[in-house]
C-alpha positions in Angstrom: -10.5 -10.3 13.0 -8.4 -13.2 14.8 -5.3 -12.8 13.8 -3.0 -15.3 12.7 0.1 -17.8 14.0 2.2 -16.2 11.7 1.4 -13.0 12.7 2.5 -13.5 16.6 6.1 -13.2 17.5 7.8 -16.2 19.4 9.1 -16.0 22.5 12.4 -16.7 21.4 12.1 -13.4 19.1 10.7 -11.2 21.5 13.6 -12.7 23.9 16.0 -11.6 21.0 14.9 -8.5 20.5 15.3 -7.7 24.5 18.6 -8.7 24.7 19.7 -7.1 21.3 17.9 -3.8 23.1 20.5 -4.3 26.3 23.4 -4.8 24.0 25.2 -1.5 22.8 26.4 -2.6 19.5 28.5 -0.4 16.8 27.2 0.6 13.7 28.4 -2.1 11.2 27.0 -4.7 13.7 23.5 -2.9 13.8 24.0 -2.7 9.8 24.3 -6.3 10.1 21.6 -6.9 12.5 18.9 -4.6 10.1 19.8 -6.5 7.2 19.5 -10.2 9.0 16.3 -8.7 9.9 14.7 -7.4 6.7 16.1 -10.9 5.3 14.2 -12.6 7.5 11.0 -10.3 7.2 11.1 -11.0 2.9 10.9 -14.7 3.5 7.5 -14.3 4.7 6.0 -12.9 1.8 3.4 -14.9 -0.4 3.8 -13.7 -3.7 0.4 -14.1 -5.8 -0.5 -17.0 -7.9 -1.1 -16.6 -11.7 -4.8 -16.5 -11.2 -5.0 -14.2 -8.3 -2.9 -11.7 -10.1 -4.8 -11.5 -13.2 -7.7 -11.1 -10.6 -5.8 -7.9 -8.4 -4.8 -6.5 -12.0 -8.8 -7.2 -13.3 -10.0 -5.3 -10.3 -7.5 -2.2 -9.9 -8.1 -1.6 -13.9 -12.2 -1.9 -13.3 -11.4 0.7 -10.3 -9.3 3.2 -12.2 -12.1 3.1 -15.3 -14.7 3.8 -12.6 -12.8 6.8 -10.8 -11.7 8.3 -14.5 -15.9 8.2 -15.4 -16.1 10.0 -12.4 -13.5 13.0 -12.2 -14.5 13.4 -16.1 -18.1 13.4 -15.5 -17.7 16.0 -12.1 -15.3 17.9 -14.2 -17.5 18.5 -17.0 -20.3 19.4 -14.5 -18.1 22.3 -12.9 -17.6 23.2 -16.2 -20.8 23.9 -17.2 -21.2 25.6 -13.6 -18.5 27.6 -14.1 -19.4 28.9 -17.9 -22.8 29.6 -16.2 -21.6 31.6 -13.2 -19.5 33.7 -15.6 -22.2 34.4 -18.2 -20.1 32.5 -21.0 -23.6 29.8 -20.9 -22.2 26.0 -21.8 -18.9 26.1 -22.9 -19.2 22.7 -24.5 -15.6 21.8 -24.1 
């Protein structure tokens, strides 16, 4: 996958970041530095539209239906596996 602009540093960051690595700094003024940082990193999230969250939600839900027909139908197999193994016969449960 190409990946994008947004996802490349700048020069002028990487430039930052070399010089901020060269520069012993005390703790409140790395403090500082982490939280200008993560400040900068949330303004480039995209939160969702309307329409594509109602899609995420649509698909996670269809997901989790799916994997709970699953585990219920492998555990009722076992079940019956297990109630034959131990000479009980189907169990039923």
């Amino acid at each position: 996958m190409a990946r994008k602009d947004l996802d490349v540093p700048s020069e002028d960051v990487v430039e930052k970041a070399k010089n901020d690595v060269a520069v012993r700094r005390s703790p409140f003024a790395r403090i500082a530095l982490f939280i200008r940082q993560v400040i900068g990193e949330l303004k480039k999230v995209v939160t969702p539209t309307r329409k594509e969250l109602l899609s995420y939600t649509g698909v996670v839900l269809v997901f989790v239906v799916i994997m709970m027909a699953l585990v219920t139908g492998l555990d009722s197999l076992f079940g019956l596996a297990v109630g034959y193994v131990f000479g009980n016969g189907p169990t039923g449960s």
